[in-house]
Every structure is written in structure tokens, then in C-alpha cells.
DODOKE-699071 format. One line per field, with one value per atom (N, C-alpha, C): residue in one letter; residue number from 1; x, y, z; atom name. Coordinates in pm, 1 decimal, always signed. Example, Ala and Ser with C-alpha at 12.3 -4.5 7.8 and 13.67 -1.06 7.14 Angstrom:
// DODOKE-699071
residuo	(a,a,a,s,s,s)
num	(1,1,1,2,2,2)
east	(+1319.0,+1230.0,+1320.0,+1285.0,+1367.0,+1290.0)
north	(-569.0,-450.0,-330.0,-225.0,-106.0,+3.0)
up	(+780.0,+780.0,+780.0,+708.0,+714.0,+787.0)
atomo	(N,CA,C,N,CA,C)
***
This chain:
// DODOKE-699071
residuo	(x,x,x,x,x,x,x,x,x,x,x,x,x,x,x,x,x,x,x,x,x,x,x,x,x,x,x,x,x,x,x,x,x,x,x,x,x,x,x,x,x,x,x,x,x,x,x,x,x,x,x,x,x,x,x,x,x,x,x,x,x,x,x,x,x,x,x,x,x,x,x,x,x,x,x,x,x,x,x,x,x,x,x,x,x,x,x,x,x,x,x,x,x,x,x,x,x,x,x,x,x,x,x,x,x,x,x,x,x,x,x,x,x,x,x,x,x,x,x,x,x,x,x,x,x,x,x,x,x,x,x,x,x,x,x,x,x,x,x,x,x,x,x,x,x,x,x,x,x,x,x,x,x,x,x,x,x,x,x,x,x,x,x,x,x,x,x,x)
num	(1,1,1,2,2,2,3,3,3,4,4,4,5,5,5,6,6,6,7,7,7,8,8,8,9,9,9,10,10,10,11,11,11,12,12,12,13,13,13,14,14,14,15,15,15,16,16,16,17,17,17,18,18,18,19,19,19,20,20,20,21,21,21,22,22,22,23,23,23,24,24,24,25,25,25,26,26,26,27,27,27,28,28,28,29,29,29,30,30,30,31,31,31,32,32,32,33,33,33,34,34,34,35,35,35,36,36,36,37,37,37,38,38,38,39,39,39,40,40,40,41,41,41,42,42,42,43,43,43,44,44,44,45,45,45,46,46,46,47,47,47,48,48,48,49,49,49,50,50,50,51,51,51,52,52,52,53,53,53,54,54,54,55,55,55,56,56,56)
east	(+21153.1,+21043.7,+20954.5,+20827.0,+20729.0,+20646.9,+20602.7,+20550.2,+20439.6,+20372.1,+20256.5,+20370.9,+20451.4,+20519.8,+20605.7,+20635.8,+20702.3,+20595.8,+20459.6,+20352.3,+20296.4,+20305.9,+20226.5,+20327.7,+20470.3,+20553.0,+20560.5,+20503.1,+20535.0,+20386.7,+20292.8,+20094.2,+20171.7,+20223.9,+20280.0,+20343.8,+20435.3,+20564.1,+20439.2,+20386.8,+20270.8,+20166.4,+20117.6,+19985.7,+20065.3,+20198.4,+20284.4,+20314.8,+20334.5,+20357.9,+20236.9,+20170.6,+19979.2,+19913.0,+19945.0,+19888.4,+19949.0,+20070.3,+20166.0,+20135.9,+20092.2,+20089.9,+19954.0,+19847.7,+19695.0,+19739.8,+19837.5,+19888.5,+19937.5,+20018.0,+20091.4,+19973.2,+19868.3,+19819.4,+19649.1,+19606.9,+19525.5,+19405.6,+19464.9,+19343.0,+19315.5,+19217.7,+19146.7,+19160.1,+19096.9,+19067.0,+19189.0,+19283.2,+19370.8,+19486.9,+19443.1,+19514.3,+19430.8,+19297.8,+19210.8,+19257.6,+19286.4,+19269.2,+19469.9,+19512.2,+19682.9,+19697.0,+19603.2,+19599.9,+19539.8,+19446.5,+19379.1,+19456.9,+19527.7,+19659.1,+19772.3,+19753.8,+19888.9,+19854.1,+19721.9,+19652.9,+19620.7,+19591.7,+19600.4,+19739.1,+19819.4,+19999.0,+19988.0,+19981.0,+20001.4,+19968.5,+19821.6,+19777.0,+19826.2,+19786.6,+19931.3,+20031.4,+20073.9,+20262.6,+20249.6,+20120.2,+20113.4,+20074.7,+19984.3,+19938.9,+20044.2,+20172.8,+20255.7,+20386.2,+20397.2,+20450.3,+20392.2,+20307.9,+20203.1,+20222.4,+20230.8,+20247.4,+20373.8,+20487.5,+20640.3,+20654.2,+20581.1,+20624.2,+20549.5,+20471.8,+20362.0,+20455.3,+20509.9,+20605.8,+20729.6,+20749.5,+20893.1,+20845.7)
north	(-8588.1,-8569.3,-8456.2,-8454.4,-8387.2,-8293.1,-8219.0,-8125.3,-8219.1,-8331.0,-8427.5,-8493.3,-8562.5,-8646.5,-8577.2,-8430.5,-8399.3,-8324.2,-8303.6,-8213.6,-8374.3,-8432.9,-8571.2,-8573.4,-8602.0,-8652.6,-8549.4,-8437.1,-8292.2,-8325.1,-8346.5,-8376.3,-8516.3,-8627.2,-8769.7,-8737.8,-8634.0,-8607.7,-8515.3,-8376.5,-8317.9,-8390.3,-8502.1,-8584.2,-8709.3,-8736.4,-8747.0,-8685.4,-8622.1,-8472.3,-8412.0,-8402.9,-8403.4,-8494.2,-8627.9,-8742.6,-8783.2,-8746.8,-8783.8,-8647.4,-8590.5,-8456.2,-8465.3,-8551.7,-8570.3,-8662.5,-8723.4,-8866.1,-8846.5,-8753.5,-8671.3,-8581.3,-8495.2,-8412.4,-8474.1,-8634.7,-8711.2,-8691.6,-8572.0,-8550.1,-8618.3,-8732.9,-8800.9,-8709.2,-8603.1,-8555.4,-8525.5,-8434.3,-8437.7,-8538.5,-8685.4,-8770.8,-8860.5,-8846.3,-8859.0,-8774.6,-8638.7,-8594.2,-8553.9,-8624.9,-8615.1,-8758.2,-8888.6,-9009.3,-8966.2,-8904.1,-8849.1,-8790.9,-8719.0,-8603.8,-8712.6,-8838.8,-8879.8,-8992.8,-9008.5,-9068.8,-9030.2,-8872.3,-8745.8,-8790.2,-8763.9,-8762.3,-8874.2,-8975.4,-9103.0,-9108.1,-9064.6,-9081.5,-8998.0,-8915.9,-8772.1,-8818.9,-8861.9,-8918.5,-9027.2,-9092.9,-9191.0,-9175.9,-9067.1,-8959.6,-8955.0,-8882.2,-8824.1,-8944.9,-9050.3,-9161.8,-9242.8,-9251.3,-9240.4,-9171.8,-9005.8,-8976.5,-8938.2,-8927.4,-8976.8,-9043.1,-9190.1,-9353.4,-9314.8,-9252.6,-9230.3,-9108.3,-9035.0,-8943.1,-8948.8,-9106.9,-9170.0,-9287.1)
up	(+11254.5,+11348.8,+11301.1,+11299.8,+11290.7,+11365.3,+11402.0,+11529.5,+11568.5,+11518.9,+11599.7,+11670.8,+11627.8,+11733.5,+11840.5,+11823.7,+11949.4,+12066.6,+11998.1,+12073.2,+12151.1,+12055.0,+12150.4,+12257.9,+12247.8,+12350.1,+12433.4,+12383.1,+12531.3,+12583.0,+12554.1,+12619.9,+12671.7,+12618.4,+12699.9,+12885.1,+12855.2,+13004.0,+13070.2,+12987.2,+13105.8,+13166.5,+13093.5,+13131.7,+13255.8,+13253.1,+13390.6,+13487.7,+13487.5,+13600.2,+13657.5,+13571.3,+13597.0,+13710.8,+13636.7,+13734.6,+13893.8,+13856.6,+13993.7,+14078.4,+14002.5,+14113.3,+14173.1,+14098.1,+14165.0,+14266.0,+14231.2,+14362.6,+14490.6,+14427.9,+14576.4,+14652.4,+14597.4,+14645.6,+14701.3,+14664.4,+14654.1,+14598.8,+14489.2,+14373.7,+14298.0,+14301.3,+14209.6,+14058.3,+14047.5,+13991.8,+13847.7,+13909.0,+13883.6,+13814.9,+13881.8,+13831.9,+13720.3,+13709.9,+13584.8,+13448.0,+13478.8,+13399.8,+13300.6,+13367.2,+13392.0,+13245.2,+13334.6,+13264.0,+13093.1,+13102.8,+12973.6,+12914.4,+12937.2,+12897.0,+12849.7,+12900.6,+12853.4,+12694.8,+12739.7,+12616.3,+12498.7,+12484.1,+12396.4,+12360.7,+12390.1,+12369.9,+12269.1,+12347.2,+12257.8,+12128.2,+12138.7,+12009.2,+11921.3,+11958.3,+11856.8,+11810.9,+11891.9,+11898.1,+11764.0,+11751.7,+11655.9,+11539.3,+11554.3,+11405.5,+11354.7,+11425.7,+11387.1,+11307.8,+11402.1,+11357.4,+11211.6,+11191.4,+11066.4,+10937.3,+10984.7,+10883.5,+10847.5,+10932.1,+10855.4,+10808.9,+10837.3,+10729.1,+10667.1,+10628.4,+10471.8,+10393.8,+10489.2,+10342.6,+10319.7,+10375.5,+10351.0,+10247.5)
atomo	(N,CA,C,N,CA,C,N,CA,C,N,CA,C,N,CA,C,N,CA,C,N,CA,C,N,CA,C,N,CA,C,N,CA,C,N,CA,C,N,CA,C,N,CA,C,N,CA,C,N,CA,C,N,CA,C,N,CA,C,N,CA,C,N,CA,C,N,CA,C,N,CA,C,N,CA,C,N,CA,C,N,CA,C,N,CA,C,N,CA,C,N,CA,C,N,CA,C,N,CA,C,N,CA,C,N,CA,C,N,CA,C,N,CA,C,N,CA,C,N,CA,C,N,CA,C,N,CA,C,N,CA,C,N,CA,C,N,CA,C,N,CA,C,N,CA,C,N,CA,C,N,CA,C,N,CA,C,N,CA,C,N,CA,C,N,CA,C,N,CA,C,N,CA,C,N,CA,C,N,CA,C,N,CA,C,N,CA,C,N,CA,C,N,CA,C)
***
């Protein structure tokens, strides 16, 4: 594992906890920006997945 794939998967679980907490608290806002947070992750997470199979 690489620091992109574990920083994506830590921005993946905060951009959850983020959103559910705009849900519970009925911050739109909050849960926009939770969803974005978890999409950041992803993509990271895939950078990172990327470039392990490229230096394997």
C-alpha cells in the first residue's frame, strides 16, 4: 500500500461521516460537501491503485 491509497481511503470514511452528519443535522450543505469528500477519496484511492500495478 502506498500513502495515495490509504489518504484516499481516510478522505473515502471522512467524506461518510461528513455526509451522514449533513443528514442527521439536515444540512444540505454539509452533505454536498461530505459526497465530494468521498469522491476526492476515490479517486486518490485509484491514483494510488495505478501506481502500485505500474511499479509491480
Amino acid at each position: 500500500m502506498n500513502k495515495d491509497q490509504i489518504k484516499g481511503s481516510v478522505k473515502e470514511a471522512a467524506g461518510k461521516v461528513q455526509e451522514k452528519t449533513g443528514e442527521l443535522t439536515g444540512n444540505k450543505t454539509q452533505q454536498l460537501k461530505g459526497a465530494a469528500k468521498q469522491v476526492e477519496g476515490t479517486v486518490q484511492k485509484a491514483y494510488g491503485d495505478a501506481k502500485e500495478a505500474a511499479r509491480r
